[in-house]
N, C-alpha and C positions, 0 to 999 in steps of 0.2 A: 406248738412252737415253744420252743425255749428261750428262756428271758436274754439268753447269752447271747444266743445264733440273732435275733432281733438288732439288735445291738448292733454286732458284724455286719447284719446288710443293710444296714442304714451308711453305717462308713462307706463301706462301698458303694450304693448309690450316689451319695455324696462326692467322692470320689470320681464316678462314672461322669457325671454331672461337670464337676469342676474341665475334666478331660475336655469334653464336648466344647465348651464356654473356649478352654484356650484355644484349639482345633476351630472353631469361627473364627477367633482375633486373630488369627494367623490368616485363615484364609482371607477376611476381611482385608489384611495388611495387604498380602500380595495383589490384591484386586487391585487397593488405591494403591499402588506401587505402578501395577500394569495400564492403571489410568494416568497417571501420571508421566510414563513412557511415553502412550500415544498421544499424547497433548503437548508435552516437547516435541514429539517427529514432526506432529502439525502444526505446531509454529514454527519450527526449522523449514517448513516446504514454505509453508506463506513467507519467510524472512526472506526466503530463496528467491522466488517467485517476485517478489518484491524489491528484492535488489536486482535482479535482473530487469522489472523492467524501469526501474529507475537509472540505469545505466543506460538503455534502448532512450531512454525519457531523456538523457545527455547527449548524446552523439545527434537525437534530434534536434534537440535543443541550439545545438551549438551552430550545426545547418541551418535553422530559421535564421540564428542571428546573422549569419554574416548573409542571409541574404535580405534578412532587412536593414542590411547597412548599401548593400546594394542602392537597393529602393530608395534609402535615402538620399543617397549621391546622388541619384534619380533627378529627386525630388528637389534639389538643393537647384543642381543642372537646371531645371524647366524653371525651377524660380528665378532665378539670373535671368535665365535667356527672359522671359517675362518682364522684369525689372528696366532691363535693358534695351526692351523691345525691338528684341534680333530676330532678324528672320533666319534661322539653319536650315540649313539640307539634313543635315544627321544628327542622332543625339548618341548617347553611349549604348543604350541598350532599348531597343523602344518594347521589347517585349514585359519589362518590368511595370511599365506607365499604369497597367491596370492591373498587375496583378495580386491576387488576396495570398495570403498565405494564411494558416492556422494551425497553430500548435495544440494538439489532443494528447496529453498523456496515457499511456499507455495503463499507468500504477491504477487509477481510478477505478477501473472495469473492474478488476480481481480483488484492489486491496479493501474497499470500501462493506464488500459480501465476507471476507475474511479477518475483519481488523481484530477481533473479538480474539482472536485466537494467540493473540499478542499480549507477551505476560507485564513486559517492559514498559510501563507508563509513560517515560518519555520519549520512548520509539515511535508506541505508536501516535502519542499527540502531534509530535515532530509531523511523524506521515501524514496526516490527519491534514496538518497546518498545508502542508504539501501540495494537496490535492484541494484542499480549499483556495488557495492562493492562486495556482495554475487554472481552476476553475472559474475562477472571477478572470484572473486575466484575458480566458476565453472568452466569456460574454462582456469585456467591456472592447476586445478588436468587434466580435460582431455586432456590436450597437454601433461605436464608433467609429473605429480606423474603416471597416468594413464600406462603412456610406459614404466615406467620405473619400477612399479609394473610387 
């Protein structure tokens, strides 16, 4: 070997070398590039997913209430009559006297297995608060309103 040609293919390796190195950090990039992708789509499906059934969670929502304003007229009704101690033939609705009602969020099932996926810290605590709130308010009708219906 001659001292020259030595020399030469060492640059070139070197060279070779450097090549290799940028050709990772390129492909490295596009990877967390295309992870990055699929972690927005999947929080966009959960965001979806989520607003839908928080909307399902309103429309039901809104049903419960006025039928527990019902119940309550009900309940106001049977107190008077009681108070007053009347005898009636008929009250407004006698089907309501015993009935339970309860509200199950729909958002709980799906969002509580996917919250993770939520980049937005006060969305998801928000949601969080959400389903904790709605949760309690379920276990205190069935401790209470429940036995007492």
């Amino acid at each position: 070997m001659e001292k020259n040609k030595t020399g030469k293919y060492l640059k070139y390796a070197i060279g070779e070398i450097i090549l290799v190195v940028i050709g990772i950090l390129i492909a490295l990039g596009i990877n967390n590039w295309n992870e990055d992708r699929k972690n927005i789509q999947a929080e966009k499906v959960v965001l979806n997913n989520t607003y839908e059934n928080l909307a399902s969670d309103s429309i039901q929502f809104a049903y419960y209430k006025s039928q527990y304003k019902q119940i309550e007229r009900l309940h106001i009704e049977l107190y008077e009559i009681g108070l007053k101690d009347e005898i009636k033939d008929s009250i407004s609705d006698t089907n309501l006297i015993r009935r339970t009602l309860h509200f199950k969020q729909l958002i709980d099932s799906d969002f509580n297995e996917n919250s993770k996926e939520i980049n937005n810290s006060k969305v998801r605590e928000a949601i969080i608060l959400y389903t904790k709130s709605i949760t309690s308010m379920y276990y205190i009708y069935l401790n209470g309103v429940e036995k007492l219906i």
